[in-house]
DRENZASE-322993 format. One record per residue (C-alpha): x, y, z. Coordinates in pm, whole numbers, plus 50000, padded with zeros to 5 digits. Last residue first. Layout:
<atoms>
ATOM, X, Y, Z
...
</atoms>
This chain:
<atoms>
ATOM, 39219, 46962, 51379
ATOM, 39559, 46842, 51272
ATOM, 39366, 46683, 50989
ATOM, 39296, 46999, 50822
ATOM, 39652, 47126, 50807
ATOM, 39827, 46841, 50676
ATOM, 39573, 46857, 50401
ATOM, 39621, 47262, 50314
ATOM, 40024, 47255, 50343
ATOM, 40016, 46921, 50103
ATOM, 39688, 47075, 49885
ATOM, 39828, 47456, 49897
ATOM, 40228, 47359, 49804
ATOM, 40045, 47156, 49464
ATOM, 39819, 47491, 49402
ATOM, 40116, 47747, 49433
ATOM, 40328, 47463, 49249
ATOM, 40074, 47437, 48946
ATOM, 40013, 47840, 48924
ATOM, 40392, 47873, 48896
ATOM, 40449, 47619, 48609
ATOM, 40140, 47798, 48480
ATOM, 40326, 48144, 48500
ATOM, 40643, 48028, 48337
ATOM, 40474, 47852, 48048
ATOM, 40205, 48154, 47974
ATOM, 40554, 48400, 47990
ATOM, 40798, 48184, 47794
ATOM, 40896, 48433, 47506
ATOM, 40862, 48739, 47752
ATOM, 41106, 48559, 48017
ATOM, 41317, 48462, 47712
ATOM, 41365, 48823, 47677
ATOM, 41395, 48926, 47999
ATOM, 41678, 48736, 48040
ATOM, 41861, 48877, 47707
ATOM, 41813, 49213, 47812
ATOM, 41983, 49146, 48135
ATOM, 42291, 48979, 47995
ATOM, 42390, 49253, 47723
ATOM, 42369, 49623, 47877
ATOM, 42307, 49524, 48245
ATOM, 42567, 49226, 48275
ATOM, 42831, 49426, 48091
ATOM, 42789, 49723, 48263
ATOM, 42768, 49530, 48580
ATOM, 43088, 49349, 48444
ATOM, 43288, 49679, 48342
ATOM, 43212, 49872, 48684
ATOM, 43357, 49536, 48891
ATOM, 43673, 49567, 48664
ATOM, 43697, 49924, 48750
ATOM, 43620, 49865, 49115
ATOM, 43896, 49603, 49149
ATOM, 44169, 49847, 48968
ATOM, 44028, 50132, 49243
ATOM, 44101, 49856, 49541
ATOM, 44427, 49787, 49381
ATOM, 44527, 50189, 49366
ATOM, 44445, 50182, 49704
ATOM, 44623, 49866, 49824
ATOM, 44915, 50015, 49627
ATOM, 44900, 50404, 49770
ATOM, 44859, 50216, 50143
ATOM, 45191, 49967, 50101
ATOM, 45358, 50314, 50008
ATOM, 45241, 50532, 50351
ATOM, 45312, 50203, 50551
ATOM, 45673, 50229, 50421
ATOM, 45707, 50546, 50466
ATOM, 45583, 50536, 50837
ATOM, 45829, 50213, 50883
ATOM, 46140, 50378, 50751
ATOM, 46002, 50724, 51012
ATOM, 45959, 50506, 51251
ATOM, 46337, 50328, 51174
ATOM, 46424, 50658, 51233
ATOM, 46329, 50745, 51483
ATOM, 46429, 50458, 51688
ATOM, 46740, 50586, 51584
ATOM, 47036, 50501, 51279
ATOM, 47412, 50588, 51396
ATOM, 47469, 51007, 51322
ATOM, 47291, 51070, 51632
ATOM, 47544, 50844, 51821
ATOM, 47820, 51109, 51774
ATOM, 48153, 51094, 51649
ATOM, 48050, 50942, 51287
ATOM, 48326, 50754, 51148
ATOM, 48374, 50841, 50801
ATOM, 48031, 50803, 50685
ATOM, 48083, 50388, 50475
ATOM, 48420, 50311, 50611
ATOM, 48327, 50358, 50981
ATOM, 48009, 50205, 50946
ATOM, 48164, 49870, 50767
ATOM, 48385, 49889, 51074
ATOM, 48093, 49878, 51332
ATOM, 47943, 49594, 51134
ATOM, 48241, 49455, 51164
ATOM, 48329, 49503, 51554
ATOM, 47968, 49387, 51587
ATOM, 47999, 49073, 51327
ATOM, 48370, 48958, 51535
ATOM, 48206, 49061, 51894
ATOM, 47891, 48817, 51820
ATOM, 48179, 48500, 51770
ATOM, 48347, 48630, 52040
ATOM, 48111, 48597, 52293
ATOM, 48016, 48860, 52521
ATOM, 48133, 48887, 52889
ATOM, 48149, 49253, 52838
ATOM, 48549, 49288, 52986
ATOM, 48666, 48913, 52875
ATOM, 48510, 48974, 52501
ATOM, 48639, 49273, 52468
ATOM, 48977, 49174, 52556
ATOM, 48961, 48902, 52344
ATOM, 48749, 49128, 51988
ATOM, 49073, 49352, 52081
ATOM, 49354, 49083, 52105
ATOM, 49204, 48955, 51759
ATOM, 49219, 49279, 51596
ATOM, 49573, 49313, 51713
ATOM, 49631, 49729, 51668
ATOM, 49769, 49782, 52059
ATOM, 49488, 49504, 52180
ATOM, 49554, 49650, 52528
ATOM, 49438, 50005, 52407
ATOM, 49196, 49874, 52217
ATOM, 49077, 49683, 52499
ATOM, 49069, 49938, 52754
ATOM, 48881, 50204, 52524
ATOM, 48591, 49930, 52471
ATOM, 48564, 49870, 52831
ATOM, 48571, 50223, 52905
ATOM, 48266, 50315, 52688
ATOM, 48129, 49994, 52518
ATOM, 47949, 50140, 52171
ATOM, 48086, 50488, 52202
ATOM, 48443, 50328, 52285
ATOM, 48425, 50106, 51954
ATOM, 48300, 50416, 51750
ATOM, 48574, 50594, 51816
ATOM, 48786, 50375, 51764
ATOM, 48642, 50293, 51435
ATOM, 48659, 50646, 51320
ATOM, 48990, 50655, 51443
ATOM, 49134, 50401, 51250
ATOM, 48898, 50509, 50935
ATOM, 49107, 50852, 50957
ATOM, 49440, 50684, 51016
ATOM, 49335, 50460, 50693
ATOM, 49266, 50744, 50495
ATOM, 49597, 50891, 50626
ATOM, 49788, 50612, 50507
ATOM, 49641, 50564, 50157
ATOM, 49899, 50807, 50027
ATOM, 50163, 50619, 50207
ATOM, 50111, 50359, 49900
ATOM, 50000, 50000, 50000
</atoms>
């Protein structure tokens, strides 16, 4: 590596550092400084003074250096993500998810629109229609239940008494 691309790394050093002792105060200070620049002395040390595994220390300590590479190091915990934020995330999100379910229930309407339309202009003239061409047939059939319904409701009736 070129000494050009030392003071970047000095930057991301402390960046990191910093980070480290705003996520475990003294106990992150007193590792680094123990660790001297061994990044497996550090997640140790850490590990002995928070009683945290190592295994979760090795994806915080990267997480934490993927932060410090991505903003520079931020020196205060406003510039990490809030509860906030992730409100405001979820409020946007919520906001979106609403527009689609709206613009699906108006889709649904349009489609519901086009069949009544469809059922009233073509279907319904059609059924009356055929009612016309079978009126006599359809009102005997009805004068034959009526009278069939009256003798079995009419019979059961009378001997009851």
């Amino acid at each position: 590596m070129s000494e050009t691309n030392a003071p970047h790394r000095a930057a991301h050093s402390d960046a990191l550092t910093k980070l480290i002792v705003e996520e475990w105060g003294e106990d992150g200070r007193a590792a680094i400084e123990a660790a001297a620049g061994d990044h497996e002395a550090l997640i140790v040390g850490l590990s002995e003074r928070t009683g945290r595994t190592k295994a979760l220390l090795r994806r915080q300590i990267a997480e934490l250096d993927e932060l410090a590479r991505e903003t520079g190091g931020p020196t205060t915990r406003q510039a990490r993500p809030t509860a906030a934020d992730g409100v405001a995330q979820a409020a946007a999100s919520l906001s979106e998810l609403g527009r689609r379910v709206e613009a699906a229930v108006r889709e649904v309407e349009g489609r519901a629109q086009a069949a009544l339309g469809e059922v009233t202009d073509t279907k319904l003239p059609q059924a009356e229609a055929k009612i016309r061409e079978n009126l006599l047939t359809s009102l005997l059939m009805s004068l034959g239940f009526g009278l069939l319904v009256g003798i079995i409701v009419g019979g059961s009736l009378g001997r009851g008494r």
